[in-house]
Backbone bond lengths (Angstrom), bond angles and torsions (degrees), N, CA, C in turn:
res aa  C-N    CA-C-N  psi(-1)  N-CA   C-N-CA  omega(-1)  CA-C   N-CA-C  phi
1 X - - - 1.460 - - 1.531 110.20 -
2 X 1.364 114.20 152.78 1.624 124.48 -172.55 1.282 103.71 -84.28
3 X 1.259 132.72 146.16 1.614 121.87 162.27 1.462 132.69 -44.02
4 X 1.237 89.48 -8.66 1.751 79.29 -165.11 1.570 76.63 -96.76
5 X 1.456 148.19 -44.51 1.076 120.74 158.16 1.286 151.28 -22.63
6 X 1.146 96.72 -50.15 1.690 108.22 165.32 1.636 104.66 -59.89
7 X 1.402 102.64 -78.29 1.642 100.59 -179.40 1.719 118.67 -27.45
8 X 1.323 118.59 -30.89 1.747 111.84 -160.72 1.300 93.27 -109.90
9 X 1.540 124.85 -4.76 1.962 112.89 179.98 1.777 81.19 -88.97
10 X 1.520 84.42 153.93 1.567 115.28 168.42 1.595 111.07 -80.95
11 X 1.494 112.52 -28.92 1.464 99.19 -164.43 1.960 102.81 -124.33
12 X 1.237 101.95 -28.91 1.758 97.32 155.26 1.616 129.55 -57.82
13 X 1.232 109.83 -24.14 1.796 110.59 -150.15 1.335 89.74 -81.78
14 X 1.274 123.56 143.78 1.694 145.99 155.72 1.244 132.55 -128.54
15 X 1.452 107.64 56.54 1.398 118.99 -148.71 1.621 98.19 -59.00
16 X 1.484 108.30 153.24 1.354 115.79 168.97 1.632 116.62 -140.49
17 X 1.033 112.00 120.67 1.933 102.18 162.21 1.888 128.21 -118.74
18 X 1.689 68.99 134.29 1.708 67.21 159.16 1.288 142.85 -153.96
19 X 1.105 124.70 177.46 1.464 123.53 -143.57 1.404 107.59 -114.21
20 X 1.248 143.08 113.64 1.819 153.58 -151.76 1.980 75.31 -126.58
21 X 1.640 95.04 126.54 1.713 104.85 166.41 1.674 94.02 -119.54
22 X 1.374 129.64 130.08 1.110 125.98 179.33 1.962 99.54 -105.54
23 X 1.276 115.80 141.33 1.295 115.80 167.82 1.612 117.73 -127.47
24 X 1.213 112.22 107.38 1.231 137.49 162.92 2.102 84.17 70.22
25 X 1.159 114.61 61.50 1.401 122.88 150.76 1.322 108.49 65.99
26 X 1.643 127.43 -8.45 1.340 149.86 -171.64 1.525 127.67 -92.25
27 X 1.729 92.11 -59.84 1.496 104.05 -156.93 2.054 113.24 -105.42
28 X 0.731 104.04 78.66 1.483 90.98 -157.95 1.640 94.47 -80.51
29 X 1.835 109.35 155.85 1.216 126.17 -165.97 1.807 92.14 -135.08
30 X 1.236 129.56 112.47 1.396 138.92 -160.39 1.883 119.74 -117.09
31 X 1.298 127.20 78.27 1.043 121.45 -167.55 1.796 110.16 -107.49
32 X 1.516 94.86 175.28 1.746 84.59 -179.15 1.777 97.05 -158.89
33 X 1.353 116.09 136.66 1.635 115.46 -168.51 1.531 108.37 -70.37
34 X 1.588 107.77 4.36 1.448 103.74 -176.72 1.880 125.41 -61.41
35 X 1.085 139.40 173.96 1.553 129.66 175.43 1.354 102.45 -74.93
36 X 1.606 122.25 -14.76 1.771 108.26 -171.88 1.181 93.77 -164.60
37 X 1.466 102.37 158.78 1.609 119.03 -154.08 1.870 86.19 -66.14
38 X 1.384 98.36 152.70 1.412 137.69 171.44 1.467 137.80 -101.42
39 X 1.317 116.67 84.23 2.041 113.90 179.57 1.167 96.36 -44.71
40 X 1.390 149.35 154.50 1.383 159.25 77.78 1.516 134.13 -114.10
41 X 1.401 122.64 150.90 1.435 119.90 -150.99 1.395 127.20 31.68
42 X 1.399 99.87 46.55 1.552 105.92 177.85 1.689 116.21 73.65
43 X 1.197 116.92 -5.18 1.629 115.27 168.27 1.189 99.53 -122.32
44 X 1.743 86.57 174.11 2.178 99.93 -176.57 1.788 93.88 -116.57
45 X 1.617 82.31 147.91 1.206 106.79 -154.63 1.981 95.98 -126.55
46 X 1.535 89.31 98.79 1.420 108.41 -154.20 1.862 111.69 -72.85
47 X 1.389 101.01 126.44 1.691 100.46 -175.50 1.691 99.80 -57.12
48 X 1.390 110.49 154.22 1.618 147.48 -167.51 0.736 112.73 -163.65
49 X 2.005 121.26 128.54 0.985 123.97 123.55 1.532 134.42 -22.22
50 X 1.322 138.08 37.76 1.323 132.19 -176.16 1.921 108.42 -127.88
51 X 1.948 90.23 153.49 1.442 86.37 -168.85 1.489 87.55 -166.36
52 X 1.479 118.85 145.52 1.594 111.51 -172.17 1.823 93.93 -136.82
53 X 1.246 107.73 175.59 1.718 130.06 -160.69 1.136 97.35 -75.04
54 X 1.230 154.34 13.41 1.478 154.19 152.52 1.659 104.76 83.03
55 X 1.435 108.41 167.50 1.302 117.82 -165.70 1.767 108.35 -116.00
56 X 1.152 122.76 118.81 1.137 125.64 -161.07 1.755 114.44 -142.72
57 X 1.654 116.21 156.11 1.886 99.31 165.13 0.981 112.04 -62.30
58 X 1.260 120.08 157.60 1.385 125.58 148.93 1.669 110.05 96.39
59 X 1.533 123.68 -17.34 0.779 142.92 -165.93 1.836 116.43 -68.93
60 X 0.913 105.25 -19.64 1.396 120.03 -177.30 1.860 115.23 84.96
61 X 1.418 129.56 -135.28 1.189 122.68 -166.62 1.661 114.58 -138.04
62 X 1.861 100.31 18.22 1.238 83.32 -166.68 1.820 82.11 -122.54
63 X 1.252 99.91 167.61 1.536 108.12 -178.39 1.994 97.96 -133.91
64 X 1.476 93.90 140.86 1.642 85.56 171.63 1.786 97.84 -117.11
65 X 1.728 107.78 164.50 1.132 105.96 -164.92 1.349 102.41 -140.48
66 X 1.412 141.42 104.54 0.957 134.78 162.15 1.820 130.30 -74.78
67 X 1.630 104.00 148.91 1.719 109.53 -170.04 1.265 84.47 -169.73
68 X 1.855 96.91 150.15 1.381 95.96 146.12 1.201 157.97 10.09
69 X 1.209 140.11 101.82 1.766 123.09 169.82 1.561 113.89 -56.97
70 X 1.685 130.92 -34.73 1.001 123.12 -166.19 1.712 93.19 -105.58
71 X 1.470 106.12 31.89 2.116 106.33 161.91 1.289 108.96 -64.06
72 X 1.536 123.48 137.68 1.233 111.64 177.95 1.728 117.31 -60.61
73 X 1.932 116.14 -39.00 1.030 97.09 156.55 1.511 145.94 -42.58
74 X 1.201 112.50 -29.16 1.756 116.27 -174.79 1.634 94.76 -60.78
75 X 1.660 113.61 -70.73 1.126 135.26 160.12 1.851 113.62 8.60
76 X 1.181 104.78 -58.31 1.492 115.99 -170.99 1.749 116.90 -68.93
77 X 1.808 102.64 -5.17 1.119 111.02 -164.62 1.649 96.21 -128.03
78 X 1.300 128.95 4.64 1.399 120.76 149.95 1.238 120.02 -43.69
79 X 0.931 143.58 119.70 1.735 158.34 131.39 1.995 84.36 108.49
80 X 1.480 111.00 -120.86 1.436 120.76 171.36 1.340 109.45 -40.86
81 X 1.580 124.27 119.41 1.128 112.79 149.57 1.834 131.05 -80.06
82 X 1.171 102.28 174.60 1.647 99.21 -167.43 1.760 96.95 -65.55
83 X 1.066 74.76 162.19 1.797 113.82 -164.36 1.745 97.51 -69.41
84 X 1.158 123.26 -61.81 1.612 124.44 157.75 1.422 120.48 -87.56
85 X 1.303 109.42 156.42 1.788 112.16 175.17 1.410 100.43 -55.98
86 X 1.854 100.81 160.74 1.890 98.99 179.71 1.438 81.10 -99.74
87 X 1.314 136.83 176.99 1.605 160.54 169.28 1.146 122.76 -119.40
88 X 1.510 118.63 112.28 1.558 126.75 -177.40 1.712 96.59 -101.21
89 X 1.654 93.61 133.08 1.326 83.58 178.80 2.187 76.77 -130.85
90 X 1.260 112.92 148.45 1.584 123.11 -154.87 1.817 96.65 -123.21
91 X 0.953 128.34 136.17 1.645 124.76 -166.79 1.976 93.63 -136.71
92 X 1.102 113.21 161.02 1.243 117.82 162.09 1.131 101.14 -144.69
93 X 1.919 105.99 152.57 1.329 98.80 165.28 1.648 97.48 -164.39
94 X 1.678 123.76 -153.06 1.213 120.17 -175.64 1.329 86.07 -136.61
95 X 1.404 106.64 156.05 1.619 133.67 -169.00 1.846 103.18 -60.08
96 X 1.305 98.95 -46.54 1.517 107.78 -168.55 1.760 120.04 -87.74
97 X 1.276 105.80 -6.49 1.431 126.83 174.87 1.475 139.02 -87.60
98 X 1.173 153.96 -173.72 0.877 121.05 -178.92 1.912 92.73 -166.75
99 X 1.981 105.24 6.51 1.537 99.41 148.13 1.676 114.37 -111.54
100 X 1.602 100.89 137.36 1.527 114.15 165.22 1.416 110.96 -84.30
101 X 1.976 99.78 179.55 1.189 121.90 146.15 1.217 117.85 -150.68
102 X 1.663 88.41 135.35 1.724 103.40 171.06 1.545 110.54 -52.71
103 X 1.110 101.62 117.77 1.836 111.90 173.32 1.508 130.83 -103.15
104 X 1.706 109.76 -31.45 1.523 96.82 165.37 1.656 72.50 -160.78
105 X 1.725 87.80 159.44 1.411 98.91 171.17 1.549 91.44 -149.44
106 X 1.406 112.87 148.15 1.642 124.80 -175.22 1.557 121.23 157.89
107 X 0.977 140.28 178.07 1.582 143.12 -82.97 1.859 79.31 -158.77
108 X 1.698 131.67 134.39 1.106 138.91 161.05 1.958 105.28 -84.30
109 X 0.971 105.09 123.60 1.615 116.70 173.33 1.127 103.41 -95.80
110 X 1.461 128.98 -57.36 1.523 96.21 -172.37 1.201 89.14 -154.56
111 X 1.929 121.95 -176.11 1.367 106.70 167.40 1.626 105.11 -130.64
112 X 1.040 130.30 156.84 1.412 148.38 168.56 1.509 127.71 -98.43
113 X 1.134 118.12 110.87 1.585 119.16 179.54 1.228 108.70 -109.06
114 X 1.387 100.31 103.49 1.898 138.71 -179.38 1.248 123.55 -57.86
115 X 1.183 103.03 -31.31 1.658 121.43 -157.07 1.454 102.66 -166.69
116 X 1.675 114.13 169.14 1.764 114.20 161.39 1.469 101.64 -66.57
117 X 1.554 130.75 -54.80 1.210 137.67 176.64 1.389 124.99 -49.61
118 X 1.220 117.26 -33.05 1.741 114.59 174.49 1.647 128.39 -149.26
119 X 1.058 117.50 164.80 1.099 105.41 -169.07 2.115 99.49 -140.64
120 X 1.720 83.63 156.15 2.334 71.94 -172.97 1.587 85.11 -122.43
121 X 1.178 103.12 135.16 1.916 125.66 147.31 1.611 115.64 -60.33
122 X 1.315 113.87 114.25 1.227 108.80 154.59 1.506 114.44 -74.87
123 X 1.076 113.86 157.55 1.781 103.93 -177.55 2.223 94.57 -156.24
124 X 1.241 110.90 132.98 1.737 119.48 151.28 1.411 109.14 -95.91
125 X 1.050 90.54 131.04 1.409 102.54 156.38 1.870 134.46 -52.08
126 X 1.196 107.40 175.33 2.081 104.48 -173.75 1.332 101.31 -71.40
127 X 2.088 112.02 -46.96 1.220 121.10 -177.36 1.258 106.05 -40.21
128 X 1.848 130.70 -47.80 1.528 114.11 -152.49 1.857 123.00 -84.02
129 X 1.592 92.73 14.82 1.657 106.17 -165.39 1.766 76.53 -87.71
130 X 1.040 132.64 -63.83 1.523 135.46 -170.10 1.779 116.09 -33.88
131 X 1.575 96.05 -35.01 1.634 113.60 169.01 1.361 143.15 -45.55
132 X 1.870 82.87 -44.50 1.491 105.26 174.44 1.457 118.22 -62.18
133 X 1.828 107.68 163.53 1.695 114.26 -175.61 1.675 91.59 -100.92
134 X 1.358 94.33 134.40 1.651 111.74 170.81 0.945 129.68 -69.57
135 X 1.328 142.73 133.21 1.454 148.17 -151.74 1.315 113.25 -85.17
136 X 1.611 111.16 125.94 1.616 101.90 178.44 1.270 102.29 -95.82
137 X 1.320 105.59 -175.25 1.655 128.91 -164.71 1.738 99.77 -104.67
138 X 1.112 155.36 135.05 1.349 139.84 -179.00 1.315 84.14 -145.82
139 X 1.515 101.52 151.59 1.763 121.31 159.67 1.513 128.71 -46.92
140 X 1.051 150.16 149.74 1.329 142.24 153.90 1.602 101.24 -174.32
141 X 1.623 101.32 153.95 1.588 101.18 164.23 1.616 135.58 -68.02
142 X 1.269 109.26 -12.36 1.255 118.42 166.79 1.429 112.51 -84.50
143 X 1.177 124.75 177.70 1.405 137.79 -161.26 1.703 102.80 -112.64
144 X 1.585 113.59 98.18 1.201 107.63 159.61 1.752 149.48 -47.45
145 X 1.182 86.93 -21.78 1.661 108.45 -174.32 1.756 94.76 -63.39
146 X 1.652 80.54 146.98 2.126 93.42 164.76 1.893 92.92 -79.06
147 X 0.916 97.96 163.72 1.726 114.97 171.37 1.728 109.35 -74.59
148 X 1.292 115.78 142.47 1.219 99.88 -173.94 1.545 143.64 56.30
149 X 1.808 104.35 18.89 1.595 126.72 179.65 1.684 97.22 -86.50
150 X 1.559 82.73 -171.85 1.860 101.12 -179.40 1.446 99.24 -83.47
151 X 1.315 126.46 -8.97 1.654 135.47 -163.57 1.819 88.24 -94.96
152 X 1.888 114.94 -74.70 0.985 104.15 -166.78 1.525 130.43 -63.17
153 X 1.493 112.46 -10.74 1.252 133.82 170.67 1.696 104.81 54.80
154 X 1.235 111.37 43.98 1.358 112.68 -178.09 1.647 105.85 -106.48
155 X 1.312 140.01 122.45 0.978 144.29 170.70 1.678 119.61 -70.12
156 X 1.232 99.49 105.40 1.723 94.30 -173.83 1.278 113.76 -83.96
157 X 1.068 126.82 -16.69 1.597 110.98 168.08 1.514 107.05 -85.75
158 X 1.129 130.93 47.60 1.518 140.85 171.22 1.543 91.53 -114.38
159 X 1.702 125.93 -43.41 1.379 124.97 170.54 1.316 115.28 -93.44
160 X 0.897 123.72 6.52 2.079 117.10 173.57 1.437 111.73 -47.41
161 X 1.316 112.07 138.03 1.523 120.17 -164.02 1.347 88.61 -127.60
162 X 1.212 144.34 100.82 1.436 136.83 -137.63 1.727 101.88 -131.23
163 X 1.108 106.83 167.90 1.410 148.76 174.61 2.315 98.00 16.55
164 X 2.025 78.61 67.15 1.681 99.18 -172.81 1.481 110.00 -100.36
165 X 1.161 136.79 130.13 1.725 157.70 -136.23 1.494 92.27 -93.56
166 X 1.314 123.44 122.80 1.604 123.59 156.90 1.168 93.50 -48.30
167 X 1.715 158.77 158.08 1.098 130.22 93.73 1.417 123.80 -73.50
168 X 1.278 130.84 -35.23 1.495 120.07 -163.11 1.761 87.49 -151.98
169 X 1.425 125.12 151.90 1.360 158.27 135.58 1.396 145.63 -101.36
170 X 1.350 128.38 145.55 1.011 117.22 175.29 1.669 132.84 -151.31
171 X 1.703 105.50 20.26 1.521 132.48 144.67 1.359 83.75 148.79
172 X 1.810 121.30 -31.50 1.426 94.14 -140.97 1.755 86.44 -134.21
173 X 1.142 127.23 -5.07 1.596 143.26 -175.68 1.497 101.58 -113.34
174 X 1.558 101.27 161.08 1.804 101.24 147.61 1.641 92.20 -144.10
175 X 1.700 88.54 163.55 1.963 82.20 176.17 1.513 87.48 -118.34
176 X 0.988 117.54 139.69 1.970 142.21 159.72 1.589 100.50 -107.86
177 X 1.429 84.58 175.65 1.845 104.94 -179.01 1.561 80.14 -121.76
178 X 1.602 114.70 115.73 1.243 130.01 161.06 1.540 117.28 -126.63
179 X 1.736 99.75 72.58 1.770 97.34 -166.75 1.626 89.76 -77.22
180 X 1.371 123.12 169.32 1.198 131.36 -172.37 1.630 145.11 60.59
181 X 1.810 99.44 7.79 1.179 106.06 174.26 1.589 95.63 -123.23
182 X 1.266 115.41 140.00 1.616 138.25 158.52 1.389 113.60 -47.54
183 X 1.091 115.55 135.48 1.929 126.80 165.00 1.001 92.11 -48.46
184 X 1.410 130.29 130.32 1.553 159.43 95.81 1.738 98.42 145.22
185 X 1.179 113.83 25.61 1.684 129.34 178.43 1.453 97.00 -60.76
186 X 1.419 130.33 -44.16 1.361 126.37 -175.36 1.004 105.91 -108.60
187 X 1.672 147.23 23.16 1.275 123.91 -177.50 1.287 97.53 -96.66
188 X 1.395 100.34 149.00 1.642 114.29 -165.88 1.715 121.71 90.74
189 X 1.133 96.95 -12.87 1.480 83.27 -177.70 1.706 106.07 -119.42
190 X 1.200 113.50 -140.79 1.896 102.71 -157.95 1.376 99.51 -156.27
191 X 1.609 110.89 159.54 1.451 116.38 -178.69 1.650 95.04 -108.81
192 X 1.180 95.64 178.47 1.521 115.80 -176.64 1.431 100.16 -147.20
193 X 1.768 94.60 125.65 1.586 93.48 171.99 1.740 117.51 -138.80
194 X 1.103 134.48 -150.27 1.308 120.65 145.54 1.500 131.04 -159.96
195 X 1.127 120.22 156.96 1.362 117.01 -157.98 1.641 108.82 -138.53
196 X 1.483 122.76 110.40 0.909 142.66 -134.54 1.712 142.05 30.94
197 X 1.075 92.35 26.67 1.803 122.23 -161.21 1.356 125.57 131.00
198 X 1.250 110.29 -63.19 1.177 131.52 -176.18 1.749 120.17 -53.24
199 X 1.275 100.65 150.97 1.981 95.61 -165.93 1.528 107.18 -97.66
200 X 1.345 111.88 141.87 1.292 87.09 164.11 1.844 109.41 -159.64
201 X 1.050 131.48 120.28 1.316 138.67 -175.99 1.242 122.61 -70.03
202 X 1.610 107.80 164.55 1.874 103.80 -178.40 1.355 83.80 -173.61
203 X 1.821 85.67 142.03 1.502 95.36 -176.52 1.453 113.43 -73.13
204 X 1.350 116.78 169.34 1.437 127.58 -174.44 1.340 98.62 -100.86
205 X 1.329 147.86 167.86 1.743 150.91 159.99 1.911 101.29 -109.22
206 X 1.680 83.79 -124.20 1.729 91.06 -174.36 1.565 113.08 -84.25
207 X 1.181 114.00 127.61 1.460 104.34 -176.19 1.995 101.91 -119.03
208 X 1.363 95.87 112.44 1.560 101.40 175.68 1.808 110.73 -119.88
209 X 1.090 123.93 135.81 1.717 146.66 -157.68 1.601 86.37 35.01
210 X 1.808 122.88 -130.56 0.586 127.52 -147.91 2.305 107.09 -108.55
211 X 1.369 94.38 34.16 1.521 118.07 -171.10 1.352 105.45 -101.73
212 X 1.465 159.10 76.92 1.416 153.10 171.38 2.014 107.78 -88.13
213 X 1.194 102.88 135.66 1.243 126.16 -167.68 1.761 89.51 -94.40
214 X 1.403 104.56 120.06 1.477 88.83 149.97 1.664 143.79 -137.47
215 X 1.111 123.57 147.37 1.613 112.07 -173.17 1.095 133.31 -40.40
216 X 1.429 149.79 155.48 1.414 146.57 -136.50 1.934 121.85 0.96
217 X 1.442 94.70 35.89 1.722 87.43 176.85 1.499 123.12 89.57
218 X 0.909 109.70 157.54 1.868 119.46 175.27 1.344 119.56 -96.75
219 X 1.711 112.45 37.05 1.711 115.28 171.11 1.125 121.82 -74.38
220 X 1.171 151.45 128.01 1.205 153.58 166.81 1.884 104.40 105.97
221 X 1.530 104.83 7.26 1.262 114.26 176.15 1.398 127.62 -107.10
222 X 1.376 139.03 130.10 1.064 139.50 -136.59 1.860 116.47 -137.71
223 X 1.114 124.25 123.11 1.753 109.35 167.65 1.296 95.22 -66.69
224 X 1.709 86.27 143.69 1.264 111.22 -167.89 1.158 134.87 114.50
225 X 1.411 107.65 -50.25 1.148 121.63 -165.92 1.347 108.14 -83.74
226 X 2.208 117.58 159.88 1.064 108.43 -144.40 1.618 77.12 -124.35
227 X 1.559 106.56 149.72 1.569 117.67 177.23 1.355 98.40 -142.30
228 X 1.621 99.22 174.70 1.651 132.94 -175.67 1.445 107.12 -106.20
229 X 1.213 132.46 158.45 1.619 124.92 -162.66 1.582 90.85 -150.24
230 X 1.149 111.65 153.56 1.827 115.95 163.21 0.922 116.19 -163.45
231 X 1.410 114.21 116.32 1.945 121.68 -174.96 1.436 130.85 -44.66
232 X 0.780 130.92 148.40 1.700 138.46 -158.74 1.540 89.65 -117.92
233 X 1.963 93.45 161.47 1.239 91.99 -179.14 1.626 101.21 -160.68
234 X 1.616 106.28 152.18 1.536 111.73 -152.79 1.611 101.95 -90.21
235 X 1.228 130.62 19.26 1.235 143.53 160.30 1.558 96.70 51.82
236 X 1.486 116.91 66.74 1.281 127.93 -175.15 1.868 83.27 -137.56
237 X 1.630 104.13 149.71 1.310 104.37 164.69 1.522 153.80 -82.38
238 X 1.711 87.27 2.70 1.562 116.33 170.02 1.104 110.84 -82.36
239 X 1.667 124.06 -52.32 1.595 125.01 146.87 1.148 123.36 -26.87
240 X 1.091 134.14 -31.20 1.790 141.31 -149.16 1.638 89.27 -92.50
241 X 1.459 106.49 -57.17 1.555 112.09 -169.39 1.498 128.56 -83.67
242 X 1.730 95.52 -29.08 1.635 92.06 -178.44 1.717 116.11 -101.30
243 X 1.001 110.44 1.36 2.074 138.73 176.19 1.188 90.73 -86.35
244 X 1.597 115.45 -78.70 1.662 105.33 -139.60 1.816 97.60 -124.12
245 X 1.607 132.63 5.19 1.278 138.18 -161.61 1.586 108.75 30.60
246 X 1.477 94.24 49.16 1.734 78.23 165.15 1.831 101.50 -125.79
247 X 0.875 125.36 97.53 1.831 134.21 -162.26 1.593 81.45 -110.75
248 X 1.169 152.78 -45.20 1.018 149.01 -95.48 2.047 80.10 -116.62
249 X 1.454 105.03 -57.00 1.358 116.25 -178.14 1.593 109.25 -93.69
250 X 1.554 108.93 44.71 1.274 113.41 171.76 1.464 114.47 -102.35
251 X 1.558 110.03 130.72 1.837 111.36 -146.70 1.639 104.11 -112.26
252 X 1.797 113.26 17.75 1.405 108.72 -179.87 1.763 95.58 -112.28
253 X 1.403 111.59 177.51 1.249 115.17 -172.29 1.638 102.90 -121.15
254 X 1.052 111.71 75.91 1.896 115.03 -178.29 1.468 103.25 -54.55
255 X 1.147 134.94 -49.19 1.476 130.49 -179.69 1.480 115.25 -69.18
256 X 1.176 130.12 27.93 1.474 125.37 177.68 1.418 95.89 -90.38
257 X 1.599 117.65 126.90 1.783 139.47 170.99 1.881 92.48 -25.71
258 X 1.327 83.14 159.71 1.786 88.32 -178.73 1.126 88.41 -100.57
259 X 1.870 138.94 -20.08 1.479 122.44 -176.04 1.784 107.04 -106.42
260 X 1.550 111.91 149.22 1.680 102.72 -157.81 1.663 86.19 -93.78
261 X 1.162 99.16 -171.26 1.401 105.90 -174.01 1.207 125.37 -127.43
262 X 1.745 100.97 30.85 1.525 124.25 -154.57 1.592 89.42 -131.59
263 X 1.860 111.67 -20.37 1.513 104.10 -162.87 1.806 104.90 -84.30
264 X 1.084 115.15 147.69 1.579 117.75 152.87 0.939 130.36 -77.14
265 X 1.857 111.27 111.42 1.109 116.97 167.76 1.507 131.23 -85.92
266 X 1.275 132.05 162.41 1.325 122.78 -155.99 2.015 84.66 -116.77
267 X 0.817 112.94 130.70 1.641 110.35 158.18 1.080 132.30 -95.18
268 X 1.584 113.65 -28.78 1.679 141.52 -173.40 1.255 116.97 -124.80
């Protein structure tokens, strides 16, 4: 029988769904609302407690998803969340069949802990990235570009400061041995580390001798452990040239008049 068969008999259909969380293109986490784990496409598709607000018109683009508090997905969103969005991709099908359908696919925003026992994913959908208003380009003396974009054309592994020793932490610092770099050489920019394979970055703050501050905390960070570093930069055009010599692909306008030519001046 065809699926849509199954789906429209009253006494064949055994509907089943399930839920594939992809993390950072690597790690996939595979559940299914059935009473017992599930073969399909050649993997098992592990029974869960999980069940989300259903898919409907009119409904808008966000889906919520309830599981577990101790799901390994929830898990990934204690303290730091991951470094890339995780990816729900949602399948349906019938027990006795062997065609699906893709039913929602989209992006975890944040997570919510409901209870000690469970916790719900907010999640948008792919459709609602299409929604968004596109970013213009505007004037200013500073340098719009991210560091290391297709704009700033700066190659960051030309600056990788590589395979550098936690020595000591303390939630919100780490101390390294950084003989030969100047106070504030890395502020602004971010380490790269990884944690069970997988990569994942965090910005750096103020970095003075061998003390770097970093953004959302030092969880999942460890003495000992060995990371990648890359200098930040104050998107000034003296920075641009005497840091990294790239002035040339500098995208702010420092010489714009300090008075606009839109303001009213009074003469009398």
């Amino acid at each position: 029988m065809s699926w849509n068969q199954f789906e429209y008999s009253t006494n064949n259909g055994k509907p089943l769904t399930l839920y594939e969380f992809v993390h950072n293109e690597q790690k996939y986490y595979r559940y299914t609302n059935a009473d017992r784990d599930v073969e399909f496409n050649n993997v098992i598709w592990f029974s869960e407690a999980i069940s989300n607000t259903g898919l409907s018109i009119g409904s808008g683009n966000n889906l919520e998803i309830t599981l577990p508090s101790n799901n390994d997905v929830v898990r990934l969103f204690r303290g730091v969340p991951p470094t890339k969005p995780v990816v729900i991709r949602m399948y349906q099908l019938h027990e006795s069949s062997n065609d699906f359908k893709v039913i929602w696919i989209g992006k975890i925003q944040e997570v919510k802990r409901e209870s000690i026992e469970k916790a719900k994913l907010i999640t948008a959908s792919v459709a609602s990235s299409f929604e968004r208003n596109g970013l213009r380009l505007t004037y200013g003396r500073s340098c719009p570009y991210a560091l290391y974009d297709h704009n700033c054309r700066i190659r960051q592994e030309n600056y990788k400061t590589s395979n550098i020793e936690i020595m000591a932490l303390d939630g919100a610092n780490i101390t390294v041995n950084l003989s030969g770099f100047n106070s504030g050489y890395f502020s602004g920019g971010y380490m790269e580390f990884y944690i069970d394979g997988i990569q994942e970055l965090r910005g750096l703050k103020v970095h003075e001798n061998n003390t770097i501050g970093i953004l959302g905390g030092t969880q999942g960070l460890s003495k000992g452990m060995r990371i990648n570093l890359y200098p930040g930069c104050d998107k000034t055009i003296r920075t641009c040239n005497e840091k990294f010599n790239n002035h040339l692909n500098y995208g702010g306008q420092p010489h714009i008049p300090g008075v606009s030519p839109f303001t009213i001046v009074k003469l009398f």
